[in-house]
Backbone and ligand atoms as CSV (ligand in chain L), in Angstrom:
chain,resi,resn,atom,element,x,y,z
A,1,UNK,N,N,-57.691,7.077,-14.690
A,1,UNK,CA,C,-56.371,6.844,-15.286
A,1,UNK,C,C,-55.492,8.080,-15.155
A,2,UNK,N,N,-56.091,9.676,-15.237
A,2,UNK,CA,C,-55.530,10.736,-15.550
A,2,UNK,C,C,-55.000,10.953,-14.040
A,3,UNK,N,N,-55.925,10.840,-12.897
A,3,UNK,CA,C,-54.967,10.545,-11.572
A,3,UNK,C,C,-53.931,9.675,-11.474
A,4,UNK,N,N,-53.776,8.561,-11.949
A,4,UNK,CA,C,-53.019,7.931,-11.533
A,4,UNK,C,C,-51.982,8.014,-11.790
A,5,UNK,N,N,-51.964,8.924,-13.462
A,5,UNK,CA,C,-50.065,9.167,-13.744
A,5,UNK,C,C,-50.380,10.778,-13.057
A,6,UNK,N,N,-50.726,11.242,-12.610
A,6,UNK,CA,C,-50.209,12.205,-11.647
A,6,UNK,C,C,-49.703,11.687,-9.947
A,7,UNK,N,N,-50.063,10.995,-9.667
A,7,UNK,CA,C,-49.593,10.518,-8.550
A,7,UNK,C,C,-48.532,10.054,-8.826
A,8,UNK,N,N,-48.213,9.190,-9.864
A,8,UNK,CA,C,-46.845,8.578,-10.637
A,8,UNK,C,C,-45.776,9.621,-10.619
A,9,UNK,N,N,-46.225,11.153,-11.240
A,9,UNK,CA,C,-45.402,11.839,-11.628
A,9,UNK,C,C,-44.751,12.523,-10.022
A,10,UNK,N,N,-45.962,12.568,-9.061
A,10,UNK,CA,C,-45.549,13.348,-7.872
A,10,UNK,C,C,-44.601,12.446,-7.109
A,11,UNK,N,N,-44.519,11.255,-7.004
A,11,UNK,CA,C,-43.615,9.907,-6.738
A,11,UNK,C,C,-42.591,10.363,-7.398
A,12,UNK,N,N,-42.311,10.712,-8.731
A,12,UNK,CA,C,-41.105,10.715,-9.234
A,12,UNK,C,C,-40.417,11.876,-8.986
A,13,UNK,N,N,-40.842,12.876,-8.677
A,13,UNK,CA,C,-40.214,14.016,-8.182
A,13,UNK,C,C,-39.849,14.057,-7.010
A,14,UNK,N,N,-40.825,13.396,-5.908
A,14,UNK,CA,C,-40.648,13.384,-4.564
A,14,UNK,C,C,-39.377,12.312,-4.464
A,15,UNK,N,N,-38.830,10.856,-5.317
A,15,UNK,CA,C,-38.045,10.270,-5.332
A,15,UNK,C,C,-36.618,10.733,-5.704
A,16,UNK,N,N,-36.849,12.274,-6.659
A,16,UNK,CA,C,-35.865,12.602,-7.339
A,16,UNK,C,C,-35.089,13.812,-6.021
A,17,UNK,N,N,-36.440,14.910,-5.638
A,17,UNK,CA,C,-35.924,15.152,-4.311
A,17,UNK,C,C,-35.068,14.331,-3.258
A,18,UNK,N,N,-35.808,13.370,-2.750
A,18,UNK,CA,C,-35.133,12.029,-1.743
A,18,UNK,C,C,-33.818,12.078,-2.381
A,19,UNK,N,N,-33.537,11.662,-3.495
A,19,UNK,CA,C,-32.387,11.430,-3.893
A,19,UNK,C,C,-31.248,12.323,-3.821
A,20,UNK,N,N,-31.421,13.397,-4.080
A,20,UNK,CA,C,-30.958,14.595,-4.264
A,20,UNK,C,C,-30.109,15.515,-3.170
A,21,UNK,N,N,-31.232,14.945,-1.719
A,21,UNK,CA,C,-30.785,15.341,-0.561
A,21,UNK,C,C,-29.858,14.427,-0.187
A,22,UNK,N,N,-29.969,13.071,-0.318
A,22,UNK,CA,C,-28.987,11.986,-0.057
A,22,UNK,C,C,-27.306,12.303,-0.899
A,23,UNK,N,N,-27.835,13.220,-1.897
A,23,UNK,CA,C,-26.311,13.411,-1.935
A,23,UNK,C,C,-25.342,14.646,-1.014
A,24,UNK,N,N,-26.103,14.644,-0.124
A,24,UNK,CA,C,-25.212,15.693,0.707
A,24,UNK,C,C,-24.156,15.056,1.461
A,25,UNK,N,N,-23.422,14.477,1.149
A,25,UNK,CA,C,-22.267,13.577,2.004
A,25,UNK,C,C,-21.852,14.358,2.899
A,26,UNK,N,N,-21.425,13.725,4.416
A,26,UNK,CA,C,-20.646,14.752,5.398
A,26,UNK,C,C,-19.519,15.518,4.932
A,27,UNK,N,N,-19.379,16.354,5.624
A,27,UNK,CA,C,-18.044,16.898,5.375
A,27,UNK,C,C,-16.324,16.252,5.159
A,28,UNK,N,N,-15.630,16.572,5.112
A,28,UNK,CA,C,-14.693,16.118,4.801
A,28,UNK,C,C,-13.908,16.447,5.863
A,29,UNK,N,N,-12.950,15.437,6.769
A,29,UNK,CA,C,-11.731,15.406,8.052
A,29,UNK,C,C,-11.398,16.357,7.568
A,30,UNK,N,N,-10.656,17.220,8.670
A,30,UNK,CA,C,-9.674,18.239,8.099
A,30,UNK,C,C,-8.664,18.064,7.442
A,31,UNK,N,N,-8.415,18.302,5.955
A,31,UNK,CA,C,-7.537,17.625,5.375
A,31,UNK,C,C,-5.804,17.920,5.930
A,32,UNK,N,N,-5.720,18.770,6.609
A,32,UNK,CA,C,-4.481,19.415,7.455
A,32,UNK,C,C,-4.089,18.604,8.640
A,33,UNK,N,N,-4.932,17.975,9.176
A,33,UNK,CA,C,-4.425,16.958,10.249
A,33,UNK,C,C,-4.129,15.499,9.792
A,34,UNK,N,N,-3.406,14.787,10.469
A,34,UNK,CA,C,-3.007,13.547,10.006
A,34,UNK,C,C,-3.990,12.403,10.391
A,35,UNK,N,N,-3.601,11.705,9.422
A,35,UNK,CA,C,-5.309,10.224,9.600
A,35,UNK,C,C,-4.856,9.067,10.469
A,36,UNK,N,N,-3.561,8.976,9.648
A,36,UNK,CA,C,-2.433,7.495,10.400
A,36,UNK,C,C,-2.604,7.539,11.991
A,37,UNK,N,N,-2.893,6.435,12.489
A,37,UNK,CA,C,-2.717,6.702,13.937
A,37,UNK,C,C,-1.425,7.500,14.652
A,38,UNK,N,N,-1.770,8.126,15.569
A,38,UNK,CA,C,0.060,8.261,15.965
A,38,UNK,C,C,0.469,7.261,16.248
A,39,UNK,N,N,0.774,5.862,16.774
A,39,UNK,CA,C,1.645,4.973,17.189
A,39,UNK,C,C,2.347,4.087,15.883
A,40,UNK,N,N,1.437,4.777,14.625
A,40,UNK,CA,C,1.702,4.043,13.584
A,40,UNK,C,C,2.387,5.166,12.491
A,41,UNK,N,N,2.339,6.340,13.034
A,41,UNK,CA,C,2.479,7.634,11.947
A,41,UNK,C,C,4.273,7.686,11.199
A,42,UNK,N,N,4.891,7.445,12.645
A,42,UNK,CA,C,6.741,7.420,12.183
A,42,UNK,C,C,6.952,6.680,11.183
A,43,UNK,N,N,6.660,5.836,11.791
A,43,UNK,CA,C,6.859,4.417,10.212
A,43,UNK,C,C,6.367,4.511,9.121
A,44,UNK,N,N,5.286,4.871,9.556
A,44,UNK,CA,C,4.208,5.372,7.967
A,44,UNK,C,C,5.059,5.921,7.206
A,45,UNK,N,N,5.728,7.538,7.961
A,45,UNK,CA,C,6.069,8.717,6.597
A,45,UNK,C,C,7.702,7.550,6.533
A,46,UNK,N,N,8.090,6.849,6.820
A,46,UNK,CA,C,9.486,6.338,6.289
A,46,UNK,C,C,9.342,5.616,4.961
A,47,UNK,N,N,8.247,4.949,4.829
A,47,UNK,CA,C,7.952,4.211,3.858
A,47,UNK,C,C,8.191,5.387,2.116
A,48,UNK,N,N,8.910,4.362,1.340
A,48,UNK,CA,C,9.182,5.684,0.151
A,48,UNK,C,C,8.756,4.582,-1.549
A,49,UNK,N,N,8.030,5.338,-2.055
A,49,UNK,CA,C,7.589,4.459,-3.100
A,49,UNK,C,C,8.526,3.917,-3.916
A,50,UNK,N,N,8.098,2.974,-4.055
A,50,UNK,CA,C,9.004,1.652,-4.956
A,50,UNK,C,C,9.493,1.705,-6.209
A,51,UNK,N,N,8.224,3.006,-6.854
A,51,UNK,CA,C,8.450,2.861,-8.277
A,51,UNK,C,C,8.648,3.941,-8.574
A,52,UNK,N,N,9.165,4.493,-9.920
A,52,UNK,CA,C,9.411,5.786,-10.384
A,52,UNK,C,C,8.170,5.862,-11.577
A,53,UNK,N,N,8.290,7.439,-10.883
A,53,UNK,CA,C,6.986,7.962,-11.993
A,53,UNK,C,C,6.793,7.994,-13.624
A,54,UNK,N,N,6.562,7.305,-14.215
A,54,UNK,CA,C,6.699,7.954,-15.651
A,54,UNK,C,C,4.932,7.646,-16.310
A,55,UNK,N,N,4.904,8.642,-17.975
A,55,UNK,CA,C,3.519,8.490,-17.945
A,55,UNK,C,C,3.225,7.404,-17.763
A,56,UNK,N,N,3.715,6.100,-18.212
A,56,UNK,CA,C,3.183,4.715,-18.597
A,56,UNK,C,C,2.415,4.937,-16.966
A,57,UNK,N,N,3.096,4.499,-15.970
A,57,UNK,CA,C,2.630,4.351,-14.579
A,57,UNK,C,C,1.381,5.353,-13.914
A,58,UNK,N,N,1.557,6.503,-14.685
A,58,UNK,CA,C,-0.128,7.391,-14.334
A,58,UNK,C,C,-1.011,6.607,-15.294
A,59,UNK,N,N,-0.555,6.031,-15.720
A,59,UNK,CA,C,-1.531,5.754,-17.113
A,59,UNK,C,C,-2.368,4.298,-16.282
A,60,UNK,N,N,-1.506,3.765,-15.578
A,60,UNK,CA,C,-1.906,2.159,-14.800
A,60,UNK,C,C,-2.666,2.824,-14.042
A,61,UNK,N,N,-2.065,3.471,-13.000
A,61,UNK,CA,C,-2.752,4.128,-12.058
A,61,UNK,C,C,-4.265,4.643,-12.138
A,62,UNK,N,N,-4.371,5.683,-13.130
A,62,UNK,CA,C,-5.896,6.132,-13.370
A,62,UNK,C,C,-6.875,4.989,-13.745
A,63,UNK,N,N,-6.067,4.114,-14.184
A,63,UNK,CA,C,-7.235,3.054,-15.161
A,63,UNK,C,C,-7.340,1.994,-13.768
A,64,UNK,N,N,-6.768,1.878,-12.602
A,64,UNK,CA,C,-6.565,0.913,-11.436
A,64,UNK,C,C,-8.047,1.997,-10.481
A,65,UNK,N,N,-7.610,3.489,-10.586
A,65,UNK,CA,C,-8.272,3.954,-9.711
A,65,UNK,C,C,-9.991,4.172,-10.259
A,66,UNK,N,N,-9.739,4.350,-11.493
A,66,UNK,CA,C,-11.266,4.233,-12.062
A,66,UNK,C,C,-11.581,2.983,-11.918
A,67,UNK,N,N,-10.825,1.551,-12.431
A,67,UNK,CA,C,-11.696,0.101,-12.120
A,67,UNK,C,C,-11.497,-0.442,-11.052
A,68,UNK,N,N,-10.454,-1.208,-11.041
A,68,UNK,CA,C,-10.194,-2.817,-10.356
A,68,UNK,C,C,-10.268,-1.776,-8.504
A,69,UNK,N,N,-9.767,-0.651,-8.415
A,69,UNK,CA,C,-9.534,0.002,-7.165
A,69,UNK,C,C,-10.379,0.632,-6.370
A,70,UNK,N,N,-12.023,0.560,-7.131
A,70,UNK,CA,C,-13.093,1.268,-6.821
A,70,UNK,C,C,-12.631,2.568,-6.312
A,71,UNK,N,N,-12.102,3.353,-6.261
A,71,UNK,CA,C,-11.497,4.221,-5.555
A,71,UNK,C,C,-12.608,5.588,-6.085
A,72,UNK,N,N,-12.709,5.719,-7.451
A,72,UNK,CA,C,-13.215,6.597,-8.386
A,72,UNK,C,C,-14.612,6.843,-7.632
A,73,UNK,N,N,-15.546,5.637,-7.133
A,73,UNK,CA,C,-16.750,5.568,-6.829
A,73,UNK,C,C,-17.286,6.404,-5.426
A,74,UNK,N,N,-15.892,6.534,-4.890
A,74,UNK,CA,C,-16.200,7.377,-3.690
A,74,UNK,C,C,-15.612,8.895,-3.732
A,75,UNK,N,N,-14.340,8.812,-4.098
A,75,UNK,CA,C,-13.727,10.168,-4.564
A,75,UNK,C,C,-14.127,10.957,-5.536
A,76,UNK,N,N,-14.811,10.247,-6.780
A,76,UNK,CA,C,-14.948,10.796,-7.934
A,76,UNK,C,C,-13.710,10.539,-8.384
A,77,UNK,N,N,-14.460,10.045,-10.501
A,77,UNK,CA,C,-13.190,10.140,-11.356
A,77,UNK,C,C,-12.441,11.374,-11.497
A,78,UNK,N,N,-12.992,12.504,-10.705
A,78,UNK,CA,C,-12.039,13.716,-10.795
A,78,UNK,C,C,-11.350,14.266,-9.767
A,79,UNK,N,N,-11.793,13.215,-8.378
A,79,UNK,CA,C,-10.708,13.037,-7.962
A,79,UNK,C,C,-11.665,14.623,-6.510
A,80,UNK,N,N,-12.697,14.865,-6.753
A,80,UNK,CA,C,-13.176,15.975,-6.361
A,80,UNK,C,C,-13.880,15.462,-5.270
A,81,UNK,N,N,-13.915,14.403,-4.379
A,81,UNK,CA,C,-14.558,13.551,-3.037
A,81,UNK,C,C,-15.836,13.595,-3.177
A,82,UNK,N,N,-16.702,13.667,-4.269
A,82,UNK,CA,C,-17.705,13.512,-4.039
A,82,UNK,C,C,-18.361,12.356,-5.110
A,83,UNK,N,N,-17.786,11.229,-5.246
A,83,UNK,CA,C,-18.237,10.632,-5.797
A,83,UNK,C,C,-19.997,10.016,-5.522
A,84,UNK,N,N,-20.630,9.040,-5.710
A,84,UNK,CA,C,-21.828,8.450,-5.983
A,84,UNK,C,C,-21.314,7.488,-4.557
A,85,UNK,N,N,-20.369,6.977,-4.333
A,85,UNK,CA,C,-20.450,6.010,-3.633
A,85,UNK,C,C,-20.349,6.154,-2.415
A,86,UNK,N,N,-19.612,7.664,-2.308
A,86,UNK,CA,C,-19.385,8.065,-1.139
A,86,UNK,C,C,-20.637,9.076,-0.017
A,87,UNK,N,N,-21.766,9.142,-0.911
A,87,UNK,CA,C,-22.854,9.762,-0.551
A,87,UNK,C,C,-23.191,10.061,0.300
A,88,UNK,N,N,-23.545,8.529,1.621
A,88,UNK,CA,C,-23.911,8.703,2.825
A,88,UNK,C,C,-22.711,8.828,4.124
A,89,UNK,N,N,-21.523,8.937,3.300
A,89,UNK,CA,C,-20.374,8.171,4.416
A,89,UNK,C,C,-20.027,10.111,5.413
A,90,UNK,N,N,-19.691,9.661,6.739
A,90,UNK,CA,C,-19.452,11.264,7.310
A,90,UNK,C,C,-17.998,10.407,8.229
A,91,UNK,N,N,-17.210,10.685,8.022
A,91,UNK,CA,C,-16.795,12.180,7.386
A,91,UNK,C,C,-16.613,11.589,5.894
A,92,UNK,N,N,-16.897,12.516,5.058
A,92,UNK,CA,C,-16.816,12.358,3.457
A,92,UNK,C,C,-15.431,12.216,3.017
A,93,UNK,N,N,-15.365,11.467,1.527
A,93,UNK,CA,C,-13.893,11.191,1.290
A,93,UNK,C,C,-13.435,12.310,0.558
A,94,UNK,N,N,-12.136,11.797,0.735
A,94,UNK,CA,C,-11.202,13.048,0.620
A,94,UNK,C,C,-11.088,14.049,-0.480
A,95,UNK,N,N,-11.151,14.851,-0.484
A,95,UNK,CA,C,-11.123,15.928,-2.201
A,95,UNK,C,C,-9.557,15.714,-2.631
A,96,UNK,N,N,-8.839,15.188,-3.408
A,96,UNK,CA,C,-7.684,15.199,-4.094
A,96,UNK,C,C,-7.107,16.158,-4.566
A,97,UNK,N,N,-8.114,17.199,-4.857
A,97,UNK,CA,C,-7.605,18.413,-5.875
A,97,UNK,C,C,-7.549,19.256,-4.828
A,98,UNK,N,N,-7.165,19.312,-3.735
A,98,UNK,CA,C,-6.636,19.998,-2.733
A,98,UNK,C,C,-5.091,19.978,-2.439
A,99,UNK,N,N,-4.542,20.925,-3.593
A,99,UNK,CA,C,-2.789,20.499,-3.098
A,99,UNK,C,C,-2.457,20.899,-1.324
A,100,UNK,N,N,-3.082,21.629,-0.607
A,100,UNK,CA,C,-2.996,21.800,0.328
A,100,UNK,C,C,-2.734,20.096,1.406
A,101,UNK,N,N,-3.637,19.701,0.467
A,101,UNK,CA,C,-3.420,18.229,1.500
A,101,UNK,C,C,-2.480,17.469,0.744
A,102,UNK,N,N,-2.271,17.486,-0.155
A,102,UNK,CA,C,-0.898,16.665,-0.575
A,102,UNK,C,C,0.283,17.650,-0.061
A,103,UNK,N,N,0.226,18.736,-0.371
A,103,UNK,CA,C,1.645,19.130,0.294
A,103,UNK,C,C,2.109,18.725,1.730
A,104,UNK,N,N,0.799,18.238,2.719
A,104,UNK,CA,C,0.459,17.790,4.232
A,104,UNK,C,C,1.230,16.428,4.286
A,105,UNK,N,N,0.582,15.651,3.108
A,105,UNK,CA,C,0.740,14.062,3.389
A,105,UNK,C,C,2.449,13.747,2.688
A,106,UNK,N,N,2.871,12.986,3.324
A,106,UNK,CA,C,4.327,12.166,2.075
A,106,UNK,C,C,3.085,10.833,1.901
A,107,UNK,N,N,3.750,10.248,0.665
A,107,UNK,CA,C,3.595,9.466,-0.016
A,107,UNK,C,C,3.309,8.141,1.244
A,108,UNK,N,N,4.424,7.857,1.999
A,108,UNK,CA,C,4.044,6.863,3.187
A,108,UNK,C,C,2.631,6.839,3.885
A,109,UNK,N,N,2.627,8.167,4.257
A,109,UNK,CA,C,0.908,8.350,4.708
A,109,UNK,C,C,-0.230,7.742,4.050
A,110,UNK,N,N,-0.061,8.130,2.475
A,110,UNK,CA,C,-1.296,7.720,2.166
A,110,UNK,C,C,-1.161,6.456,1.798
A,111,UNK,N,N,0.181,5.828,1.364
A,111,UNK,CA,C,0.297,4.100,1.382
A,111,UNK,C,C,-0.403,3.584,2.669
A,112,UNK,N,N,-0.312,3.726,4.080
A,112,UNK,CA,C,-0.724,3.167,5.159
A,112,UNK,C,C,-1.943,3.262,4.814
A,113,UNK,N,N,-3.066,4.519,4.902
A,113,UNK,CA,C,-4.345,4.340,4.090
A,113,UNK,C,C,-4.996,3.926,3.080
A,114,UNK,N,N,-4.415,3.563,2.302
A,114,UNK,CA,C,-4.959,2.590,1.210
A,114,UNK,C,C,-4.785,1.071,1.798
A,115,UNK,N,N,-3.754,1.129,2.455
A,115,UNK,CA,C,-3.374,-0.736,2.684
A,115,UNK,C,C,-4.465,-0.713,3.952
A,116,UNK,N,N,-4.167,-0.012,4.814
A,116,UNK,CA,C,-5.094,-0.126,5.883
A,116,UNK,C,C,-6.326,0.391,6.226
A,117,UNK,N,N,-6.966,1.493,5.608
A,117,UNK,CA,C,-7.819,1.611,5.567
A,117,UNK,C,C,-7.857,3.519,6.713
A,118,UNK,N,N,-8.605,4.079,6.967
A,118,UNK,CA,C,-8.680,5.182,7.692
A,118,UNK,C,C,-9.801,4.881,8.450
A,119,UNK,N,N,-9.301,4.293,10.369
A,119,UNK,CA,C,-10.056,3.707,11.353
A,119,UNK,C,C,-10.947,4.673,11.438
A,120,UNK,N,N,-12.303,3.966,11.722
A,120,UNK,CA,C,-13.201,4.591,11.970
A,120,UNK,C,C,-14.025,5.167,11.162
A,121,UNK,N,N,-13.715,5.204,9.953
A,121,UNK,CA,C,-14.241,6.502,9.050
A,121,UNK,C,C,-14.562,4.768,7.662
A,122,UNK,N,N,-15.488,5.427,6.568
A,122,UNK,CA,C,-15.900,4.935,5.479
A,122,UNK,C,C,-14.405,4.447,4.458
A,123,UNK,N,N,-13.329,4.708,5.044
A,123,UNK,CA,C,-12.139,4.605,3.713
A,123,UNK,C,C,-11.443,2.933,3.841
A,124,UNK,N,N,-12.069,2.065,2.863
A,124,UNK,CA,C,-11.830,0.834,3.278
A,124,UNK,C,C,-10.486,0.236,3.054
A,125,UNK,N,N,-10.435,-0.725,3.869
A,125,UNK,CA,C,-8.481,-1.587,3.740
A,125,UNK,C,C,-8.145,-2.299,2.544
A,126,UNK,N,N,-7.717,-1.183,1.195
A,126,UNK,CA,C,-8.033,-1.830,-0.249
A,126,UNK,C,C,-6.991,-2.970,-0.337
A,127,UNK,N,N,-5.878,-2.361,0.476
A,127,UNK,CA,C,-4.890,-3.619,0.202
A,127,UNK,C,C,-5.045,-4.995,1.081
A,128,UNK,N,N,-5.364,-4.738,2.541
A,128,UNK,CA,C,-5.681,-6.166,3.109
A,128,UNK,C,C,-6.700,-6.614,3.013
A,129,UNK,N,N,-7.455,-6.113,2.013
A,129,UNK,CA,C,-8.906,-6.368,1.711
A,129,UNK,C,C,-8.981,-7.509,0.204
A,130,UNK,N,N,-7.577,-7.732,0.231
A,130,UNK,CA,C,-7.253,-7.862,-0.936
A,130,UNK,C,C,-7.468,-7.396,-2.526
A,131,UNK,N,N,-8.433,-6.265,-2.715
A,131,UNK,CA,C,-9.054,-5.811,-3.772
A,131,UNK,C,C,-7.651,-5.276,-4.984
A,132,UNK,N,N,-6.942,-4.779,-4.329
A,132,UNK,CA,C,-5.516,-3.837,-4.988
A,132,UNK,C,C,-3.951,-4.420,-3.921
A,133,UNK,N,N,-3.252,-4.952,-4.585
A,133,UNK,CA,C,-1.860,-5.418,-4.600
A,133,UNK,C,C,-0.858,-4.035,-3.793
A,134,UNK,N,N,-0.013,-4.130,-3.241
A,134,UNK,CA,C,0.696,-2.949,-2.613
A,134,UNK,C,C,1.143,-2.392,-3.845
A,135,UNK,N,N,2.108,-2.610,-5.144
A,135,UNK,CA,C,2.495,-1.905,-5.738
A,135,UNK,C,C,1.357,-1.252,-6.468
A,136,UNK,N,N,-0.096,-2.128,-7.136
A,136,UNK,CA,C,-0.981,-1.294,-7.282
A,136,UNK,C,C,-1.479,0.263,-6.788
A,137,UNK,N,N,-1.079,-0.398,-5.435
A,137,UNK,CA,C,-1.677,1.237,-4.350
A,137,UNK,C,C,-0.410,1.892,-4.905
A,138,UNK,N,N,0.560,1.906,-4.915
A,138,UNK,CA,C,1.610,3.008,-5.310
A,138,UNK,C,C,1.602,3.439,-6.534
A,139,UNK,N,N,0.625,2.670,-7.471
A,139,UNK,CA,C,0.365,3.035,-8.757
A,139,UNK,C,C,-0.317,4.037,-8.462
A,140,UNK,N,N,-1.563,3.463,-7.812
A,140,UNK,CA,C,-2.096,4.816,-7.970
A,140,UNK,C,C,-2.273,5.909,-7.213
A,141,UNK,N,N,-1.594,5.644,-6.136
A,141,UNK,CA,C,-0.914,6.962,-4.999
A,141,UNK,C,C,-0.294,8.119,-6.436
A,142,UNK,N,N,0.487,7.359,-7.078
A,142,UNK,CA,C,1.352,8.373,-8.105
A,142,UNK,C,C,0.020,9.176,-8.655
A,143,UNK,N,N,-0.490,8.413,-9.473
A,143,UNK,CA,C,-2.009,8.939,-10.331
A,143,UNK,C,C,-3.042,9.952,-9.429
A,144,UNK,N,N,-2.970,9.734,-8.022
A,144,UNK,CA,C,-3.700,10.671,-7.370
A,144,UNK,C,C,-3.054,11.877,-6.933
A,145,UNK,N,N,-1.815,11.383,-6.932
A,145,UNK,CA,C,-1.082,13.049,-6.831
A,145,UNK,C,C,-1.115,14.145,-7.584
A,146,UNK,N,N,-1.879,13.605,-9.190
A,146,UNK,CA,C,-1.839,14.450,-10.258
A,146,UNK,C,C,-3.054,15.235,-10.132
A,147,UNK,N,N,-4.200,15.259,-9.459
A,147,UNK,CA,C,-5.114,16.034,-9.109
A,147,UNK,C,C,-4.925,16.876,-8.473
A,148,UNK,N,N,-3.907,16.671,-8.038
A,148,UNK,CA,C,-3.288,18.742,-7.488
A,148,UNK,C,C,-2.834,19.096,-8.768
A,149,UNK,N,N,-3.416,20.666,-9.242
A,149,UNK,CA,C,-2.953,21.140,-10.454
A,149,UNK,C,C,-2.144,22.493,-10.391
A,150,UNK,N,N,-2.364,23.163,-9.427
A,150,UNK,CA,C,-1.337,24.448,-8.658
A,150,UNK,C,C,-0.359,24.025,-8.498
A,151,UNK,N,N,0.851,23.939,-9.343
A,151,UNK,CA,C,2.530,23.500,-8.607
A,151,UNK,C,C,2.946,23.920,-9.686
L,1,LIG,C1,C,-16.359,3.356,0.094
L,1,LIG,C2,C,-15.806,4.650,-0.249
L,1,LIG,C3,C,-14.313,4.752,-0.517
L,1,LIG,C4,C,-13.564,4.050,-1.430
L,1,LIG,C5,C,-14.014,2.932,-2.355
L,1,LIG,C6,C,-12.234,4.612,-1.361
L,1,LIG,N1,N,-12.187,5.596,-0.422
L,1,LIG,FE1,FE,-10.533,6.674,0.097
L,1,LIG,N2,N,-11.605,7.645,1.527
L,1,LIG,C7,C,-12.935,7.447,1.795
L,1,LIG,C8,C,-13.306,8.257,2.934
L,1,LIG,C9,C,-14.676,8.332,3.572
L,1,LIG,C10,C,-12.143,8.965,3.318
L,1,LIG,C11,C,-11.986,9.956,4.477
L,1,LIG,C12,C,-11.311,9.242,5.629
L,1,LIG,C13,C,-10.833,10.152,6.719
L,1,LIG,O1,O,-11.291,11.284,6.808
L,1,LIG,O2,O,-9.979,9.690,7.500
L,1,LIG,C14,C,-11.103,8.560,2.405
L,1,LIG,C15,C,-9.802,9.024,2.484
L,1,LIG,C16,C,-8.788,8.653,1.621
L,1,LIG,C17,C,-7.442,9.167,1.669
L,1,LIG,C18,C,-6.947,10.274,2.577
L,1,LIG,C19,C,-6.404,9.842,3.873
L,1,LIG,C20,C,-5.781,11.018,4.582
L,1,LIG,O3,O,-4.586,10.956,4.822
L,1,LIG,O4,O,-6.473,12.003,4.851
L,1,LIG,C21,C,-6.735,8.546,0.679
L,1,LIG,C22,C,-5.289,8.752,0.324
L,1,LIG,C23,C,-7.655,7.644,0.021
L,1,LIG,N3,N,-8.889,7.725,0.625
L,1,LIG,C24,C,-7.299,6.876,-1.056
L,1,LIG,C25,C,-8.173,5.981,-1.684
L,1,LIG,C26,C,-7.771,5.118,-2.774
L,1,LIG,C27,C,-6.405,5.159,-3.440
L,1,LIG,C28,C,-8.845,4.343,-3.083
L,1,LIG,C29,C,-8.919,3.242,-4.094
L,1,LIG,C30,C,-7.812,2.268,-4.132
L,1,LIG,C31,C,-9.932,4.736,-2.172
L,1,LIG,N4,N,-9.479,5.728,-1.347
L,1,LIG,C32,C,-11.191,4.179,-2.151
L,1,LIG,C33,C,-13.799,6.602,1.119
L,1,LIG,C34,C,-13.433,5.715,0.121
């Protein structure tokens, strides 16, 4: 019996290792270069959000990007790209709290990526996927801008 919860216990460590290494997600695109295709990029940055910011609307936003938007599961609720969901995906999703890359992107950019998705890579088409509504995504485009805290 006294072997057998030692073998139990070496399973659970060796599982907790396994696990552990699996959270090494790839790296992250260079957040300085652009994602949008070029044939699609002009149009992209023209696009200008619909709604005006106020708290009520961060307030939709965070609660869209933590639930109905899964968004939280890959980025993290802090917005820091390393969520749980995003674990195995390379290139890894995006760190938010990088004002460096929001100062990069306009608002159009990252609307095209949420509606459409970022080809090739783990970042899925939330809006033609139907999961999140277009003004949703601009909800919480606003709400993700607030993870830059340097400004
Ligand atoms: C299944 C995991 C996953 C989910 C869910 C997810 N993302 Fe992503 N996201 C990624 C990955 C991976 C990338 C990196 C793509 C790349 O490098 O082009 C990314 C990149 C992005 C980018 C950056 C694109 C750029 O211009 O560099 C934005 C903006 C974004 N995601 C927004 C969201 C929003 C908003 C949600 C929820 C509505 C969401 N993501 C949900 C995985 C995910």
């Amino acid at each position: 019996m006294r072997g057998k919860r030692v073998v139990m216990a070496l399973c659970g460590i060796l599982a907790v290792t396994l696990w552990s290494t699996a959270g090494w997600a790839g790296p992250e695109s260079d957040p300085l270069k652009p994602r949008v295709p070029d044939a699609e990029r002009g149009d992209a940055r023209k696009m200008k959000s619909p709604i005006a910011v106020t708290p009520e609307i961060l307030a939709k936003g965070k609660e869209l990007y933590e639930g109905k938007g899964t968004c939280a599961n890959c980025h993290h609720p802090e917005g820091t790209g390393d969520g749980a969901g995003g674990m195995l995906l390379t290139p890894g999703p995006r760190n938010f709290t990088n004002c460096k890359f929001h100062k990069k992107r306009n608002d159009g950019e990252l609307f095209w990526i949420v509606k459409n998705g970022s080809p090739g890579t783990g970042m899925p088409a939330l809006v033609k996927g139907n999961i999140i509504t277009e003004e949703e995504a601009w909800q919480i485009i606003a709400y993700e801008r607030t993870f830059c805290k340097d400004e």
